[in-house]
Chimera marker file (.cmm) of the C-alpha trace (Angstrom):
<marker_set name="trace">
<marker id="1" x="92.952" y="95.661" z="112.245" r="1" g="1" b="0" radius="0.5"/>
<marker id="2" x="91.147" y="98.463" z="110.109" r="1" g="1" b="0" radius="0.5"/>
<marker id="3" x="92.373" y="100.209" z="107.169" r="1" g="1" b="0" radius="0.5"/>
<marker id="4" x="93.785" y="103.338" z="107.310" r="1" g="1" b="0" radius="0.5"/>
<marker id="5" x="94.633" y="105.551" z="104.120" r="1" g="1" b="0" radius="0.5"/>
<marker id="6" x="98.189" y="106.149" z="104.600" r="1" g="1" b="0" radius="0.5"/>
<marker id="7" x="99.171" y="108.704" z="103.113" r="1" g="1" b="0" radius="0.5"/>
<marker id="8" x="103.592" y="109.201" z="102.336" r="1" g="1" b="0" radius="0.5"/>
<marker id="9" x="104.958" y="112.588" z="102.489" r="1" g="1" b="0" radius="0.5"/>
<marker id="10" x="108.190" y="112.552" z="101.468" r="1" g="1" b="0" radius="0.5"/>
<marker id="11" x="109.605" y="116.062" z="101.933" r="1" g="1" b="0" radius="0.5"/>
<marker id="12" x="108.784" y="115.929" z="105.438" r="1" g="1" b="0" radius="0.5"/>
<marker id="13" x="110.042" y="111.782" z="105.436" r="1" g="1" b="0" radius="0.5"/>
<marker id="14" x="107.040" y="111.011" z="106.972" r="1" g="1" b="0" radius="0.5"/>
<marker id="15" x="103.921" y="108.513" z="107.101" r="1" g="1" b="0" radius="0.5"/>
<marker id="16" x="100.494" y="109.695" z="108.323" r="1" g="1" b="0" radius="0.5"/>
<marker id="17" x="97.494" y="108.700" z="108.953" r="1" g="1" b="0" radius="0.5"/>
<marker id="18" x="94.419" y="111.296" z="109.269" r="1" g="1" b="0" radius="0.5"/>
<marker id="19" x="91.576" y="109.854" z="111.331" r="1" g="1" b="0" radius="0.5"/>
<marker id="20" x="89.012" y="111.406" z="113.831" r="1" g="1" b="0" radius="0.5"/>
<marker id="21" x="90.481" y="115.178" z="113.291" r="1" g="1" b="0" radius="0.5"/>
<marker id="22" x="94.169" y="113.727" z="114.767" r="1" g="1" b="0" radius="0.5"/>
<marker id="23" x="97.094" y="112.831" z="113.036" r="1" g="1" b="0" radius="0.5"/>
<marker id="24" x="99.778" y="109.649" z="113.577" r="1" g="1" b="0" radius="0.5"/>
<marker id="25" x="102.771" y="109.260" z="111.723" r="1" g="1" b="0" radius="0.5"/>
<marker id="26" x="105.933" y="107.193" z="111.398" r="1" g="1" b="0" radius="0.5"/>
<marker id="27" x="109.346" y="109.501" z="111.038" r="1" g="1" b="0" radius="0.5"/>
<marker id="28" x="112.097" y="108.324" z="109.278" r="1" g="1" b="0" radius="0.5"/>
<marker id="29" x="115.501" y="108.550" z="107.600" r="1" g="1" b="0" radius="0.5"/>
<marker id="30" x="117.183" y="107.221" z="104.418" r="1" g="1" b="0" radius="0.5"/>
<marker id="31" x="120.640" y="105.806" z="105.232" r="1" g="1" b="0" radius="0.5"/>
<marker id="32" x="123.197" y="103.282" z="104.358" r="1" g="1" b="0" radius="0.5"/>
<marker id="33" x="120.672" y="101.849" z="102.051" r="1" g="1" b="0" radius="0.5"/>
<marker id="34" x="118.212" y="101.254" z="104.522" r="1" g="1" b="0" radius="0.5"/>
<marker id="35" x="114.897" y="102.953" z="105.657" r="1" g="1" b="0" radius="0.5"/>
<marker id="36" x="115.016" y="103.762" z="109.425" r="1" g="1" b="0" radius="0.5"/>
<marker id="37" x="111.840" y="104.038" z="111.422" r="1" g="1" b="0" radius="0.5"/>
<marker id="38" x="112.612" y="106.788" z="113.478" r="1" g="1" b="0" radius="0.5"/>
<marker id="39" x="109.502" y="107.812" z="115.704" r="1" g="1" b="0" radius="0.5"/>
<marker id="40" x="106.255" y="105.934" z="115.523" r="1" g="1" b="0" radius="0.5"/>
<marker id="41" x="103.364" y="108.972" z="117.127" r="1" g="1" b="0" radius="0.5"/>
<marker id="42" x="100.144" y="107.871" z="117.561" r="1" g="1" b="0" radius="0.5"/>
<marker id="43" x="97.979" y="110.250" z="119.595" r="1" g="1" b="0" radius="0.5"/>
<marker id="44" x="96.299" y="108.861" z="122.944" r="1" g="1" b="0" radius="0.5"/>
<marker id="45" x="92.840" y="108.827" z="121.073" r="1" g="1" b="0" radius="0.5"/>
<marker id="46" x="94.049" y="106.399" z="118.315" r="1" g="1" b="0" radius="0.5"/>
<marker id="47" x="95.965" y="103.998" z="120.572" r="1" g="1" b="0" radius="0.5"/>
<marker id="48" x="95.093" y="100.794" z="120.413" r="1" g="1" b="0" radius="0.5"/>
<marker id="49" x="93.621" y="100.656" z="117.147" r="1" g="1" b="0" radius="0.5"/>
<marker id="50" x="96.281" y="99.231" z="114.573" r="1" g="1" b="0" radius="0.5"/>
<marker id="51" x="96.960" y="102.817" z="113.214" r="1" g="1" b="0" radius="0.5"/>
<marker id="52" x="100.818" y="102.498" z="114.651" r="1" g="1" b="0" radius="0.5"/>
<marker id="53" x="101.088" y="98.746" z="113.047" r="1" g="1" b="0" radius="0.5"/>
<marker id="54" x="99.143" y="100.468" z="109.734" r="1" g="1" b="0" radius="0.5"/>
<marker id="55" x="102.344" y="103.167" z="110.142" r="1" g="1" b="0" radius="0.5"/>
<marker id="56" x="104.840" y="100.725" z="110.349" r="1" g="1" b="0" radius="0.5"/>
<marker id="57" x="103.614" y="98.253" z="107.088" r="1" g="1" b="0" radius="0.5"/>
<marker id="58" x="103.128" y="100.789" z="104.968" r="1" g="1" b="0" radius="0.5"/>
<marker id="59" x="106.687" y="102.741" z="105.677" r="1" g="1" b="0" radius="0.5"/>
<marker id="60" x="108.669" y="98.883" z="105.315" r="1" g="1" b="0" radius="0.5"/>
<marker id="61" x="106.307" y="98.031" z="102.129" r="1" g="1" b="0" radius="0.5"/>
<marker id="62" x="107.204" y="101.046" z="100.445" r="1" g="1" b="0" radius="0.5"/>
<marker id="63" x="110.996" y="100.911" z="101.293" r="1" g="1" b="0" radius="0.5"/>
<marker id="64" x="110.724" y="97.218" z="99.815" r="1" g="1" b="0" radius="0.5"/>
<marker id="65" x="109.314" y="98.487" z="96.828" r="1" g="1" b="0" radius="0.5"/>
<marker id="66" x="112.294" y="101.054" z="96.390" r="1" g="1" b="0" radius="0.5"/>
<marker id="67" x="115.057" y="98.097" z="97.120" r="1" g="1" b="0" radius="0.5"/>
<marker id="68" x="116.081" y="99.783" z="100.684" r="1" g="1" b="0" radius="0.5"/>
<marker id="69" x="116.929" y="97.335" z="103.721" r="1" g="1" b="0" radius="0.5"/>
<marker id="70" x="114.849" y="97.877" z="106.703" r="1" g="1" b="0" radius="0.5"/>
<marker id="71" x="115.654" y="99.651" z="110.102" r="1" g="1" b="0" radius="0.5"/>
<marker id="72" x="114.545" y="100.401" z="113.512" r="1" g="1" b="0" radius="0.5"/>
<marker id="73" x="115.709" y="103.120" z="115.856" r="1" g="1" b="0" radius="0.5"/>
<marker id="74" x="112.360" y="103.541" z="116.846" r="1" g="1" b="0" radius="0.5"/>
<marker id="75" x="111.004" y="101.237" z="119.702" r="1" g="1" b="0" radius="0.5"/>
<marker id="76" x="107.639" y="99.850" z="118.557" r="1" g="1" b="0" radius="0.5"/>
<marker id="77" x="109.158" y="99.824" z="114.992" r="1" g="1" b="0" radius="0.5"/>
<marker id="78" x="111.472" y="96.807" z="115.902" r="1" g="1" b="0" radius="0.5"/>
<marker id="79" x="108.918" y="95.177" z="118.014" r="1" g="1" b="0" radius="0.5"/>
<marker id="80" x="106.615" y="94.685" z="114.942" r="1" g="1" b="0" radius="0.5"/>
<marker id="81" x="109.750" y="93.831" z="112.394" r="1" g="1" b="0" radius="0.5"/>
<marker id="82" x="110.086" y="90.747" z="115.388" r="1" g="1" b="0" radius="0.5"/>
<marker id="83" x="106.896" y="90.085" z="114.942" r="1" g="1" b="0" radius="0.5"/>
<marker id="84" x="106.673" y="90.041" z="111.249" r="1" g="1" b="0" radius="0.5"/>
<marker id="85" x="109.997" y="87.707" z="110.243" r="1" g="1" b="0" radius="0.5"/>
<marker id="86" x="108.534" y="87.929" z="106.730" r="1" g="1" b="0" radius="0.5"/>
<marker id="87" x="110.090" y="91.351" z="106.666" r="1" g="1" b="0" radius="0.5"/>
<link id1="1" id2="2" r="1" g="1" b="0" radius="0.2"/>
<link id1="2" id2="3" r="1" g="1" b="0" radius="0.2"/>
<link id1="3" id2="4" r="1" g="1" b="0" radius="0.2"/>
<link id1="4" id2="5" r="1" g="1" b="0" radius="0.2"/>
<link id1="5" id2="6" r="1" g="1" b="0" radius="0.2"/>
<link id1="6" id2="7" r="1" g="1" b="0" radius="0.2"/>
<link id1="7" id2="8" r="1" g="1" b="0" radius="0.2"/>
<link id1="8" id2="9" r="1" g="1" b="0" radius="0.2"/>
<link id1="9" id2="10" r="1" g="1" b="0" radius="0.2"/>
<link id1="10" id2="11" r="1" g="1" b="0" radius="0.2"/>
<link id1="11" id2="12" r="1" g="1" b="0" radius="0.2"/>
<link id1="12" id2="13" r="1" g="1" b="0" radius="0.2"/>
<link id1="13" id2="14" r="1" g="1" b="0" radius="0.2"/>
<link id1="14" id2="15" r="1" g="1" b="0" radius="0.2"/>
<link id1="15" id2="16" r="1" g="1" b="0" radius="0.2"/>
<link id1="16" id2="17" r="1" g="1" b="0" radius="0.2"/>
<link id1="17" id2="18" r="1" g="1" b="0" radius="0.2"/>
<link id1="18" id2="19" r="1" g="1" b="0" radius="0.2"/>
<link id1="19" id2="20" r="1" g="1" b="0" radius="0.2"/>
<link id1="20" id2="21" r="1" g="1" b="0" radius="0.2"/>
<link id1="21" id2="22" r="1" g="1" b="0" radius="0.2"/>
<link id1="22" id2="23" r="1" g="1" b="0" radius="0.2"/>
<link id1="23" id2="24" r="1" g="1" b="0" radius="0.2"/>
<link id1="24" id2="25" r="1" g="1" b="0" radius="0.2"/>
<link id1="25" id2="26" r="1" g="1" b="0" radius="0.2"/>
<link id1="26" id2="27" r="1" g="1" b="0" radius="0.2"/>
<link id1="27" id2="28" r="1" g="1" b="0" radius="0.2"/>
<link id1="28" id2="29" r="1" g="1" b="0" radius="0.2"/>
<link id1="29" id2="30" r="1" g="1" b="0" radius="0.2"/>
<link id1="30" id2="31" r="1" g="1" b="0" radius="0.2"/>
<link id1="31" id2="32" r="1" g="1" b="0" radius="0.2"/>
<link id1="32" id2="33" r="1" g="1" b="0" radius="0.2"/>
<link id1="33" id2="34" r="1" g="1" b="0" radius="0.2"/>
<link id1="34" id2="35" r="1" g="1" b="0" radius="0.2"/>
<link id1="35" id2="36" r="1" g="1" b="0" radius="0.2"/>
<link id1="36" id2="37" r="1" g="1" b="0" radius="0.2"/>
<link id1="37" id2="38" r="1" g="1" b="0" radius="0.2"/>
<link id1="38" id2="39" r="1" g="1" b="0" radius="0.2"/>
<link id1="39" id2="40" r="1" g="1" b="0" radius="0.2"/>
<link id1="40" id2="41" r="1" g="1" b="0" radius="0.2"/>
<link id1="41" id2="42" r="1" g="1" b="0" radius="0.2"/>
<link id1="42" id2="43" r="1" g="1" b="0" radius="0.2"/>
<link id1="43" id2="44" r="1" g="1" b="0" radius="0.2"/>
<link id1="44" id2="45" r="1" g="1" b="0" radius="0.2"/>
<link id1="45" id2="46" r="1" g="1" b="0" radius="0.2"/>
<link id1="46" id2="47" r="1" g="1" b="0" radius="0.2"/>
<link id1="47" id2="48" r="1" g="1" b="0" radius="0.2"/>
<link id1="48" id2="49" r="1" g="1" b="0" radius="0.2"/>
<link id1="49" id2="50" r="1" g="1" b="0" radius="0.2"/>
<link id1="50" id2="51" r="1" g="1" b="0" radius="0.2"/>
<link id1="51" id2="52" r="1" g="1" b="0" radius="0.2"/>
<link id1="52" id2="53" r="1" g="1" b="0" radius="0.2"/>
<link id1="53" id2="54" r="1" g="1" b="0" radius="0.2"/>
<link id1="54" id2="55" r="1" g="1" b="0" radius="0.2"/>
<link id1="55" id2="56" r="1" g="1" b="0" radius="0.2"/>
<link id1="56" id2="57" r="1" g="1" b="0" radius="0.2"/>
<link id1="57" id2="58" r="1" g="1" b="0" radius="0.2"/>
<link id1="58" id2="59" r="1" g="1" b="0" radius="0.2"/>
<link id1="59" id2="60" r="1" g="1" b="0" radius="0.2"/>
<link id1="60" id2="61" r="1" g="1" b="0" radius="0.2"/>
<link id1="61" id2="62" r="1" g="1" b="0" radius="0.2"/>
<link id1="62" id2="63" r="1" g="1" b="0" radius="0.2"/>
<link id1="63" id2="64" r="1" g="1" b="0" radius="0.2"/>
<link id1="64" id2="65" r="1" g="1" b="0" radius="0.2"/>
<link id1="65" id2="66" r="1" g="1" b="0" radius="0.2"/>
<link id1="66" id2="67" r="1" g="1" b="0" radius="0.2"/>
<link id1="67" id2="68" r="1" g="1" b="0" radius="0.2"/>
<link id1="68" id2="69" r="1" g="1" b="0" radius="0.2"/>
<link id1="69" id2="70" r="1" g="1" b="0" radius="0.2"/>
<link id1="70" id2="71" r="1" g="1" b="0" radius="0.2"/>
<link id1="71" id2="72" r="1" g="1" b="0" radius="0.2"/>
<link id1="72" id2="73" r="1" g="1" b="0" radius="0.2"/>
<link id1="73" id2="74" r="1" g="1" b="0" radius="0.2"/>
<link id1="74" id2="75" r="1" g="1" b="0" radius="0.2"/>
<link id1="75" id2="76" r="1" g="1" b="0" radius="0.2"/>
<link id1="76" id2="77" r="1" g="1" b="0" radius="0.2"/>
<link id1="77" id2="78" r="1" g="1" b="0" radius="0.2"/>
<link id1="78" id2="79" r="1" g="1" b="0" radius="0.2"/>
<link id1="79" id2="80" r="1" g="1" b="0" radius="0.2"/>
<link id1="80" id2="81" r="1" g="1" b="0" radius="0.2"/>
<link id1="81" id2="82" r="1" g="1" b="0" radius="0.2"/>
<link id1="82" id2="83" r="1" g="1" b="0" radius="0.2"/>
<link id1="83" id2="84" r="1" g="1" b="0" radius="0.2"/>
<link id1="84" id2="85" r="1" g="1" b="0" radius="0.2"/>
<link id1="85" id2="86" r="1" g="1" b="0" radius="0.2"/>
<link id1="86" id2="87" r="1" g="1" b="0" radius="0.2"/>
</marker_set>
């Protein structure tokens, strides 16, 4: 997987990821002490290349680092927290 400089934006409660003139983010929403991956948007042209997974680590890693649980309405979101028990 390459790096990506993910960059947190949290007014908007977003992740994002600027790379070839497109933008991919991760959406999501503080509750019940727990960060919830709500959306996951990565555009056709970045598909394929980590950027989602990038998304995804660095959203959980933060909310780790803020002592929130982790969630995942968001599809792909729970597919990589199975895949990544160490979360």
């Amino acid at each position: 997987m390459s790096e990506y400089k993910v960059i947190h934006k949290p007014s908007s409660r977003r992740f994002e990821v600027l790379e070839q003139g497109s933008v991919a983010y991760v959406e999501y929403y503080i509750h019940d002490g727990a960060l919830d991956i709500l959306h996951t948007i990565v555009p056709y042209r970045l598909e394929g290349r980590g950027v989602g997974s990038a998304l995804v680590k660095a959203a959980y890693d933060w909310a780790r680092s803020e002592g929130l649980g982790l969630a995942a309405t968001c599809h792909f979101a729970h597919l990589w927290l199975k895949r990544h028990p160490d979360y």
